[in-house]
C-alpha positions as CSV (number, residue, x, y, z in Angstrom):
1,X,-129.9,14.8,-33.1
2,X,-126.1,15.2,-33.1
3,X,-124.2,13.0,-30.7
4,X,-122.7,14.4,-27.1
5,X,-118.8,15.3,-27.6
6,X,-117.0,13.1,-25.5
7,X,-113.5,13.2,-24.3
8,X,-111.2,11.2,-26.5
9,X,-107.2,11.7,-25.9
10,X,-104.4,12.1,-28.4
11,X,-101.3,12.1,-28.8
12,X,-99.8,15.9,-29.2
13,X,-100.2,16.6,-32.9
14,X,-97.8,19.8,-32.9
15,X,-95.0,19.0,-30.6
16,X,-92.2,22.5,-30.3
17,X,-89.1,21.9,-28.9
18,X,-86.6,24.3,-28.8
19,X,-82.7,24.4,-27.1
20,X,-82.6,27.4,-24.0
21,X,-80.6,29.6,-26.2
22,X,-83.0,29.2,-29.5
23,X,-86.0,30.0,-27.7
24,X,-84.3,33.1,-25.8
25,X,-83.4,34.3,-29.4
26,X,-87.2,33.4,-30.9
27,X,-88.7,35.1,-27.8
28,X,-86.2,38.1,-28.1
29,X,-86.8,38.4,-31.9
30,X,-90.6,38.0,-31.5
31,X,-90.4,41.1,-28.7
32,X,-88.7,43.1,-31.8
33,X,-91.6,42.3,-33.6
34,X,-94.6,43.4,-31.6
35,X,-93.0,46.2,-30.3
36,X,-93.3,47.6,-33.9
37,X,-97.3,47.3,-33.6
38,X,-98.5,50.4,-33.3
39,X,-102.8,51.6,-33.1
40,X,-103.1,54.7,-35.8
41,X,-105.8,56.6,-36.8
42,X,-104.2,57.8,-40.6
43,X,-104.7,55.1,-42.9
44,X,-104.0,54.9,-46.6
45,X,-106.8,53.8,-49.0
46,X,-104.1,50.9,-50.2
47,X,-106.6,48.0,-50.5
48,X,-106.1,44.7,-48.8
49,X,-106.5,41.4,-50.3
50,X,-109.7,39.3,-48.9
51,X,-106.9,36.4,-48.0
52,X,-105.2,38.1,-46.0
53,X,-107.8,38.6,-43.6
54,X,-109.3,35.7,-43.8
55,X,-105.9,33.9,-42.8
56,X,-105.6,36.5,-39.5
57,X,-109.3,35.4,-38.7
58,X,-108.5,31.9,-39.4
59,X,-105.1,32.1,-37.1
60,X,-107.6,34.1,-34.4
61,X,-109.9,31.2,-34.7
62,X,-107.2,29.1,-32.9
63,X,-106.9,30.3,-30.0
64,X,-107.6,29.0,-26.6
65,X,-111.6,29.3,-24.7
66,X,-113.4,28.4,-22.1
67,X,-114.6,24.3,-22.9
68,X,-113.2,25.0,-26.4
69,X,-117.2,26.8,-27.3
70,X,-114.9,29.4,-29.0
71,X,-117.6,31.9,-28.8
72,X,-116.8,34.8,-30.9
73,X,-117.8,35.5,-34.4
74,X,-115.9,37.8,-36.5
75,X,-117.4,40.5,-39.2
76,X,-114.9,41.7,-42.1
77,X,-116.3,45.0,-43.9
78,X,-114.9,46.1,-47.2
79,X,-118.1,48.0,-48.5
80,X,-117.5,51.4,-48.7
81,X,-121.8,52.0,-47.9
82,X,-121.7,49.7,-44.8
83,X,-118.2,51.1,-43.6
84,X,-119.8,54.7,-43.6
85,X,-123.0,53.7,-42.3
86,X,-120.9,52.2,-38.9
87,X,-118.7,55.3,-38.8
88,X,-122.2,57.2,-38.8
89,X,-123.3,54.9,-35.9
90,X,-120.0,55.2,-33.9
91,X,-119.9,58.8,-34.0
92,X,-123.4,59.7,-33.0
93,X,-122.3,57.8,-29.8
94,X,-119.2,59.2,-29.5
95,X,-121.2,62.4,-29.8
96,X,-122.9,61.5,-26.8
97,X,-119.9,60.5,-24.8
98,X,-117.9,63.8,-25.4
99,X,-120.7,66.2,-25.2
100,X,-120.9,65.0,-21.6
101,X,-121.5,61.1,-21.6
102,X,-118.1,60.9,-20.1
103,X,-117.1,61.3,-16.9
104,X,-114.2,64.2,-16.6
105,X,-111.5,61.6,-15.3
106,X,-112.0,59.4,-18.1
107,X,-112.0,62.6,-20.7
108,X,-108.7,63.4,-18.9
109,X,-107.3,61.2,-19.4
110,X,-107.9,61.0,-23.5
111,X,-106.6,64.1,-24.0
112,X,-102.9,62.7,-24.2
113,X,-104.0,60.1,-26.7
114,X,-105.8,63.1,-28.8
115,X,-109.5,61.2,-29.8
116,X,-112.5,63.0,-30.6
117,X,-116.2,62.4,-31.9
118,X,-114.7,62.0,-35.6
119,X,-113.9,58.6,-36.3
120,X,-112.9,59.2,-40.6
121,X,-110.5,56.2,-40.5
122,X,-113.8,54.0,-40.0
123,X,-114.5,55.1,-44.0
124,X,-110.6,55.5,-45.0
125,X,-109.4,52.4,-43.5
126,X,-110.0,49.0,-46.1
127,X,-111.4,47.1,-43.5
128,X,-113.4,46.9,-40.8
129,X,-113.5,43.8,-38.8
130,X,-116.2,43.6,-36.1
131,X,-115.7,41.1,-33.2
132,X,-118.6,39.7,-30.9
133,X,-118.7,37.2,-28.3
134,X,-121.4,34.9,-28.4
135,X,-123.1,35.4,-24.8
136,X,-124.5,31.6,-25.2
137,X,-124.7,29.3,-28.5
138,X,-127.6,26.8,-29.8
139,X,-127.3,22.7,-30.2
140,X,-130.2,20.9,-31.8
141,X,-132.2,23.9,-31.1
142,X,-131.4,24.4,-27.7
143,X,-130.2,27.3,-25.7
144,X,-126.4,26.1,-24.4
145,X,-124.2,28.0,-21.8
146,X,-120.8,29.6,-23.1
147,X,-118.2,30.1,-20.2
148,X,-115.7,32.4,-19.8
149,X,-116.5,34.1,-22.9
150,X,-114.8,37.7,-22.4
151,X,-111.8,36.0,-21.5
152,X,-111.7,33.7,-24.7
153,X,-112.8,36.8,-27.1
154,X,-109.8,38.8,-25.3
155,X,-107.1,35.9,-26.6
156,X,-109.2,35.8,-30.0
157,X,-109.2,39.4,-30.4
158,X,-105.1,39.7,-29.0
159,X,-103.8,36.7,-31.2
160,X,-105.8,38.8,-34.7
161,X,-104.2,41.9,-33.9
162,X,-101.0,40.7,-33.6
163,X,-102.1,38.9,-36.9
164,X,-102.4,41.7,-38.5
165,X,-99.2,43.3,-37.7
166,X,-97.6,40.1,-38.4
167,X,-99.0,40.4,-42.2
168,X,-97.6,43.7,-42.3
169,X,-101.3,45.7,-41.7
170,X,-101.9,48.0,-38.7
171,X,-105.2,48.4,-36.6
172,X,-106.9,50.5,-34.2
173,X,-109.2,49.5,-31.8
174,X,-112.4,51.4,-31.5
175,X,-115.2,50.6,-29.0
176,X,-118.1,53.4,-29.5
177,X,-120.2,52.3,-26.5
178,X,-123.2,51.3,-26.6
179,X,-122.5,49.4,-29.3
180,X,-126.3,47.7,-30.2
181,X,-126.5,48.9,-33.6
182,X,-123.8,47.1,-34.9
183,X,-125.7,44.0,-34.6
184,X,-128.7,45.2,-36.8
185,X,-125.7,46.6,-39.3
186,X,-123.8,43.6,-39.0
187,X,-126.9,41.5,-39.4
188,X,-125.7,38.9,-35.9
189,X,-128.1,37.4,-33.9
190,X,-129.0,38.5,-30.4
191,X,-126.7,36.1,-28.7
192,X,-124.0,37.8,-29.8
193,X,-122.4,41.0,-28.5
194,X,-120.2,43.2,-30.2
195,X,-117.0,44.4,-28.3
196,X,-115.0,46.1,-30.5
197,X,-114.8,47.2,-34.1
198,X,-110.8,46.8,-35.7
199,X,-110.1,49.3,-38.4
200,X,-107.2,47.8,-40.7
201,X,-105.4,48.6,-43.0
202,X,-102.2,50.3,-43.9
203,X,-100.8,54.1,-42.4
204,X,-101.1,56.8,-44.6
205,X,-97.6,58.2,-45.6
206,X,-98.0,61.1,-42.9
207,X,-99.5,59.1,-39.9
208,X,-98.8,59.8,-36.6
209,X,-99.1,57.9,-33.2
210,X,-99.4,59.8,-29.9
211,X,-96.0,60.7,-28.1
212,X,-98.0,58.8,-24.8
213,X,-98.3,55.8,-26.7
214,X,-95.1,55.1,-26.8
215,X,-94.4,55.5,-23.4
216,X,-94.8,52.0,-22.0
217,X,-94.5,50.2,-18.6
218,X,-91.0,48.5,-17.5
219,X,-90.5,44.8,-17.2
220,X,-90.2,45.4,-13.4
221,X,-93.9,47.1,-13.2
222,X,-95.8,44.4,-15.0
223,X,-94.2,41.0,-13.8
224,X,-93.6,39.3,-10.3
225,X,-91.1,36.5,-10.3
226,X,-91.5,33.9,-7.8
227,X,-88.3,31.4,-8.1
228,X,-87.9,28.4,-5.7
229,X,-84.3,28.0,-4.7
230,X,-82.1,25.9,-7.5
């Protein structure tokens, strides 16, 4: 039986310490980066090396979760038979969802963004990398809780795309829903839920992004500042 983790301190392995101004200029210069990330749906058949992913997954495998369980488990898909075979899947549900699965207000408001039922970047696109949370993990055999799992998988998942983009690569999110069969595909074990499915790769020469997508929120409408008096 493996011994009971137990809380042992040490000293701060990693310690970042910037001047005011150099971290204004690394947070300004970081902002120039991400806003550069775009989600496309016209990739190029470029291929991507194995190591590259594997260092994004690696990076999204450090991020922050609920009693460190970091309960997600990421599938990368390169084979041309098993990246049809999900883009099979994914549209018979998206099928479903346009032909009426959908409620009107949420086909509304689609329509700027431009998706339908066909999903061809799922074959195009190099990879496919398939995230799941684990709903609740095993120790010795036994059946152990996992907490705040959606929230940990949401900072996995947000630290690989901006992996990705940092590597150069670009990514669309796609989440066919339900999403069952990509466990059988995927081979994962029923504790384990898939929540999205990231098509990566690079845009094709004459991809395009949705004028809507561009439009984003001000500063003012996504942050509250609450100063106390200097």
């Amino acid at each position: 039986m493996a011994e009971k983790p137990v809380y042992e301190a040490l000293p701060l392995p990693d310690r970042r310490s910037f001047p005011d101004a150099d971290m204004l200029e690394r947070a300004d210069a970081f902002h120039a980066l991400v806003k550069t990330r775009h989600s496309i749906r016209d990739y190029s058949d470029r291929p991507v090396p194995r190591e590259v992913i594997e260092k994004c997954v690696a990076a999204a495998g450090t991020a922050p979760s609920g009693a460190n369980q970091q309960p997600w488990h990421f599938v990368a898909i390169s084979d041309p038979e098993m990246k049809h075979k999900v883009r099979l899947a994914a549209e018979a549900e998206e099928e479903r969802f346009y032909d009426g699965g959908g409620s009107d207000e949420w086909l509304a408001a689609l329509e700027p963004i431009g998706t339908d039922a066909s999903k061809p970047h799922l074959d195009i696109a190099p990879w496919l990398i398939v995230v799941f949370a684990q709903r609740w993990g095993y120790r010795d055999g036994q059946r152990t809780k996992h907490y705040y799992v959606p929230e940990s998988v949401g900072i996995a998942t947000g630290v690989l795309i901006t992996a990705l983009h940092n590597a150069g690569l670009s990514c669309l999110t796609h989440t066919p829903n339900p999403m069952k069969f990509l466990n059988e595909l995927c081979e994962r074990p029923e504790n384990e839920k898939p929540i999205m499915i990231l098509a990566v790769g690079h845009p094709a020469e004459d991809a395009t992004v949705p004028a809507v997508a561009k439009k984003k929120k001000p500063l003012d409408q996504i942050m509250t500042t609450h100063e106390g008096k200097s």
